[in-house]
C-alpha positions as CSV (number, residue, x, y, z in Angstrom):
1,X,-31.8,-7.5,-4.8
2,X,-32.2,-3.6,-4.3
3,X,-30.5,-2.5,-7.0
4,X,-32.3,0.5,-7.8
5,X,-33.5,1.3,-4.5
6,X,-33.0,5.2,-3.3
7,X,-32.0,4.0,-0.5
8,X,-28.7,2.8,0.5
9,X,-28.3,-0.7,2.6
10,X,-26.5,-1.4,5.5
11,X,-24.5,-3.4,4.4
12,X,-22.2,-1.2,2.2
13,X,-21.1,1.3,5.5
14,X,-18.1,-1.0,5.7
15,X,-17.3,-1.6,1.7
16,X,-13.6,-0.7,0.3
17,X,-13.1,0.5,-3.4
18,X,-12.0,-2.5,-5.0
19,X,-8.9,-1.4,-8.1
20,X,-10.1,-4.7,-10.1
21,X,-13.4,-5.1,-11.1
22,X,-13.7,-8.2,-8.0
23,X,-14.0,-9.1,-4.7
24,X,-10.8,-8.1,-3.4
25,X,-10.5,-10.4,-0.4
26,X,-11.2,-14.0,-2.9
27,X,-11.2,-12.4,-6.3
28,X,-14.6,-13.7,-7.4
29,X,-16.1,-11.7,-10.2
30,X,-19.6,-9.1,-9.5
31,X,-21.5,-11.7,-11.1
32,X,-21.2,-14.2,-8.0
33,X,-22.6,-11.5,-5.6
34,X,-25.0,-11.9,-3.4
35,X,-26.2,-8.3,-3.2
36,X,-25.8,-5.0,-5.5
37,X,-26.8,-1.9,-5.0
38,X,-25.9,1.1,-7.7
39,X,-25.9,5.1,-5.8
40,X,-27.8,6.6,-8.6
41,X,-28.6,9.3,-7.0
42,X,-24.8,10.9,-7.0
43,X,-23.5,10.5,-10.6
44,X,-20.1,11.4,-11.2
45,X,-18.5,12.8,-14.5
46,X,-15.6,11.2,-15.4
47,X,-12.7,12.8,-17.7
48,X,-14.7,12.6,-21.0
49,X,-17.7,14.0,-19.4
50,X,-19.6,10.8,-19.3
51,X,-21.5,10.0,-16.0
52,X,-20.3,7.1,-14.3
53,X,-21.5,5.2,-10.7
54,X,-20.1,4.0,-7.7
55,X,-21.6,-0.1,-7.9
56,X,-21.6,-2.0,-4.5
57,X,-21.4,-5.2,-4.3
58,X,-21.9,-7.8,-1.6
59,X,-19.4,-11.1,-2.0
60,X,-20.4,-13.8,-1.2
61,X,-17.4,-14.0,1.1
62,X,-19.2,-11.3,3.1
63,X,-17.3,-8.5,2.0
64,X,-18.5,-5.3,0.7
65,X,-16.7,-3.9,-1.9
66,X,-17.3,-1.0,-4.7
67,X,-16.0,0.0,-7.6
68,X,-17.0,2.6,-10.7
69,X,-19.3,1.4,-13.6
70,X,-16.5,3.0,-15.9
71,X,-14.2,0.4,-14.8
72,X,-16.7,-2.6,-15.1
73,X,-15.1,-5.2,-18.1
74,X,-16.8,-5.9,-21.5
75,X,-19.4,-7.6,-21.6
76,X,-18.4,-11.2,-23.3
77,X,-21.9,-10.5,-25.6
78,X,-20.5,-6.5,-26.4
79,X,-20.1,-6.4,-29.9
80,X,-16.2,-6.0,-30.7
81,X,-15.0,-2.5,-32.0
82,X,-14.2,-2.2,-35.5
């Protein structure tokens, strides 16, 4: 996958912001994707001035869809808060 790679792919020209963390043609979750790639190179800040990312992900559907890595779920292996 290229992740991390400066530069973007072609296939995220036609990707749509998804409001759920998913595919949002079949619903499957960013860990079935075939392809990521994270645009590091433009962070935003968000409201609580933490920097956040637009994350691109290629279904395995075939569609491209993004979303921010502030609106990425807990991790099932994230400690709980206490």
């Amino acid at each position: 996958m290229e992740a991390f790679s400066p530069t973007p792919p072609p296939w995220l020209e036609k990707a749509i912001h998804a409001t759920n963390f998913c595919c949002p043609r079949c619903r499957a979750s960013a860990a079935k994707a075939q392809r990521v790639w994270i645009n590091r190179r433009a962070p935003v800040l968000g409201e609580d001035y933490r920097r956040k990312w637009q994350e691109f992900y290629l279904c395995e559907c075939e569609q491209a869809w993004w979303a921010w890595s502030s609106d990425r779920p807990p991790s099932e292996f994230s400690k709980p808060d206490e």
